[in-house]
N, C-alpha and C positions, 0 to 999 in steps of 0.2 A: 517749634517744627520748622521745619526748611524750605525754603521756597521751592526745594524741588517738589518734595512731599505734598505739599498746597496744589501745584497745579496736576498732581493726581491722586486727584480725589477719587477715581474710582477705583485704582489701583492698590490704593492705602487701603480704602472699603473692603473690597474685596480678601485681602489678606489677613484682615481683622477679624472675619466673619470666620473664615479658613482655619485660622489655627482657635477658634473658640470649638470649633468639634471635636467628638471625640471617636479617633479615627479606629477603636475597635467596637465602636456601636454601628459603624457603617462594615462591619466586617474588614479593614483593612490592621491587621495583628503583624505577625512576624518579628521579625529583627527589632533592636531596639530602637525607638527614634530619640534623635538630638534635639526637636525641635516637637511643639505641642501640635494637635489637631491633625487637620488631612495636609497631603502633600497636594503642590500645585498639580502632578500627570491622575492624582485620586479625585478631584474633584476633575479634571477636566474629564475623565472617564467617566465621571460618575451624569455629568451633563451631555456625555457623546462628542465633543469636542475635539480639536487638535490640542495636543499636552503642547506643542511651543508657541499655538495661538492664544491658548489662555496665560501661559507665562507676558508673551508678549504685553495682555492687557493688564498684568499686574505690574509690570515695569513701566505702561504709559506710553506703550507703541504700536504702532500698526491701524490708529486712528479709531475711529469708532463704530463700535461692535455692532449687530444690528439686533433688533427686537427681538427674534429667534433665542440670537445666543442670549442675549441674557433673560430672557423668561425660563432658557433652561439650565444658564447656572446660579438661578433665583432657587430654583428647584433642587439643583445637586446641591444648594449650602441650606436646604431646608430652612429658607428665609419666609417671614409672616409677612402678611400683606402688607403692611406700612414700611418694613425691609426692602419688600421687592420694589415699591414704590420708588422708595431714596434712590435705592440703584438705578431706576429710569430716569430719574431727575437729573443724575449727576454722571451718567453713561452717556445720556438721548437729550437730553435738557427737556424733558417731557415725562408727563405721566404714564406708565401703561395702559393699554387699553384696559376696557373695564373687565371686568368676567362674571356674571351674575350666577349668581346663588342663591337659590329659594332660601326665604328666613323659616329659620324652626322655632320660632316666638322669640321674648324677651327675657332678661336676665332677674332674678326677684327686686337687682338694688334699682333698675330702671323704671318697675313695676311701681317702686314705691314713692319715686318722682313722680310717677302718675297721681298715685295715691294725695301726693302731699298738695297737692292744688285740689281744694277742696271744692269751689265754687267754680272753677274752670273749667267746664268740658275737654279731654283730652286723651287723644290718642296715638297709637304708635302703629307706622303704614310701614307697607315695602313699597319699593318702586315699581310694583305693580297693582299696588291702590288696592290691596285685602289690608284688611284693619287686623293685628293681631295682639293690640294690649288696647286697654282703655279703663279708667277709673269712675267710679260711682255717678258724678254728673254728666259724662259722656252715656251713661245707662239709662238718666232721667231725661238728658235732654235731647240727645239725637238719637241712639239708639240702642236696645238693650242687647248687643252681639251676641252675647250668652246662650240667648233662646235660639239664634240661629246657626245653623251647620256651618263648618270651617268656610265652605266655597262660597255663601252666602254673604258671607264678610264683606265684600268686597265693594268697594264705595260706589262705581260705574254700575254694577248691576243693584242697589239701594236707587239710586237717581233717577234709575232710566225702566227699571219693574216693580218699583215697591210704589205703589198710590200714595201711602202715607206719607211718606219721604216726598216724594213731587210735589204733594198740596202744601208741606211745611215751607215751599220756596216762595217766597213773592216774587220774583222772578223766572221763572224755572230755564226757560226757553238759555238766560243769561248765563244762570248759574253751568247747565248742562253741557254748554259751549265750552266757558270756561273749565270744569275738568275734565271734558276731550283734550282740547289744547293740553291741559299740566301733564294729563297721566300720558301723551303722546309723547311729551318732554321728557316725562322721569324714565321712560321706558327705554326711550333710545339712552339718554344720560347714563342709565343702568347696565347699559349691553344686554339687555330683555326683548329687545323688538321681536326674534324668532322664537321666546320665549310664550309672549303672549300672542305671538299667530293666530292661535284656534281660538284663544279664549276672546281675541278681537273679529273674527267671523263666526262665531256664536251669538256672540253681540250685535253683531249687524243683521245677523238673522231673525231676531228675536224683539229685535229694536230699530222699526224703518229711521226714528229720530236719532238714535244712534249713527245709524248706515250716513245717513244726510251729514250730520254734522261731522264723524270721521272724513269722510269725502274731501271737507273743506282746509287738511294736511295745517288747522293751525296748530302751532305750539305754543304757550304759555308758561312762564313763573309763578309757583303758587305763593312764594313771597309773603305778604301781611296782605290786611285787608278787613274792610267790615264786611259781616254777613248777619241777614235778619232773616227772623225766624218765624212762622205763625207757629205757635206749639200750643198743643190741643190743652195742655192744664197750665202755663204759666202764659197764654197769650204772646201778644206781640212782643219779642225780645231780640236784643240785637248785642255781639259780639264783635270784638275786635281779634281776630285769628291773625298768628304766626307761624310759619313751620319754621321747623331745624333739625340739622342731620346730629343723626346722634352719632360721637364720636366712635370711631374703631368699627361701626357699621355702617360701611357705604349703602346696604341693600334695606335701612331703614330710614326712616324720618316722623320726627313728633309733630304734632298739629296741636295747636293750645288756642281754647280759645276762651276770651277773658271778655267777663259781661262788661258792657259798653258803661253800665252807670252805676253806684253803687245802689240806687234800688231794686236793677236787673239781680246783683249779684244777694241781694236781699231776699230775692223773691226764689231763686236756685237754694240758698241756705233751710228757707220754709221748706219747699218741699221732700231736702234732703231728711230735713229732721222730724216729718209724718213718715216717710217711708222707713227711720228707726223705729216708729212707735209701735 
């Protein structure tokens, strides 16, 4: 490739993506073309553009474009979120902002990463902290989601209204703190802040310990970390938690959490294997 080619990199992108379309699925037919995909004036119409500003940015001129234009010729080349991404990175030197999007659960092969940690409590969140996957020891040991209604899922209102859930903490006061600050983080990180508006003043309605600690604007990384647990039939037990974002879904993240000793994870096995009997 050529040193010109190299230093435009979005321009190369750009023309790449361009003629991989097929310009009579966009309705653009007629005459015959010499060349594959859409024409530079079809995609610039198709984004609302000027046809000699977008040429422009395919030749590597007129400097760089701003956020507008390329989220909307993200859109005319019907690029996937990790597409439209590259092109911020190599357009802006930046990512796009975020765009939130309610999750509609998990995929079966995700499910079954759940599945496959058997002794692990584990589940899968959005960035607005409802639980929407979780496997057999997250059922035994923190809680059975199943029995409760979709909205009920959701870990903040579990902390801060369910009794059970509270008395499980030995620290509650600490623990409470800490996921205000995370889910305050992942919310903004999410582009969800006017997302969860109501459901953060329903909250504070319903939850003066809520109201207080919201108040206090901290943010936190939910990162690793140990957490202990009083549980009503396996007693005192204690876990070493992880999250991670699961790939291809910015709008989710797993939480795993792995018994601290092998007789914790001893005692998770026993119970799993009375609740087959």
């Amino acid at each position: 490739m050529s040193e010109t080619a190299n230093e435009n990199l979005l321009g190369t992108y750009l023309r790449d993506r361009r003629i991989r379309l097929d310009a009579a699925a966009f309705g653009f037919g007629g005459s015959r073309r010499r060349t594959p995909g859409l024409r530079r004036e079809e995609v610039a119409q198709r984004a609302n553009i000027s046809p000699t500003w977008y040429t422009w940015l395919e030749q590597g001129r007129g400097g760089a474009p701003s956020a507008d234009v390329l989220d909307r010729i993200a859109r005319a080349l019907m690029l996937t979120d990790v597409e439209r991404e590259h092109l911020f990175l190599i357009g802006l030197g930046r990512p796009p902002e975020v765009r939130y999007q309610a999750s509609e659960g998990v995929s079966p092969r995700l499910q079954r990463v759940l599945d496959a940690l058997e002794t692990s409590p584990s589940i899968i969140r959005t960035m607005t902290w409802d639980v929407v996957a979780w496997n057999r020891a997250a059922t035994i040991v923190l809680t059975d989601y199943s029995k409760l209604a979709p909205v009920q899922r959701n870990i903040l209102r579990l902390i801060f209204s369910e009794p059970r859930v509270r008395a499980a903490q030995y620290d509650w006061e600490s623990v409470a703190r800490f996921v205000v600050a995370a889910f305050r983080a992942d919310a903004a990180r999410a582009g969800a802040v006017s997302h969860v508006a109501d459901f953060v003043d329903e909250m504070c309605r319903l939850s003066p310990d809520f109201a207080r600690l919201w108040a206090d604007n901290d943010v936190r990384s939910y990162g690793e970390g140990v957490k202990h647990l009083r549980h009503p039939v396996l007693g005192p037990i204690a876990f070493e938690y992880s999250a991670f974002a699961v790939d291809g879904r910015p709008d989710l993240g797993m939480v795993v959490y792995n018994p601290a000793t092998p007789v914790d994870a001893a005692r998770i096995r026993d119970v799993l294997a009375k609740h087959n009997d």
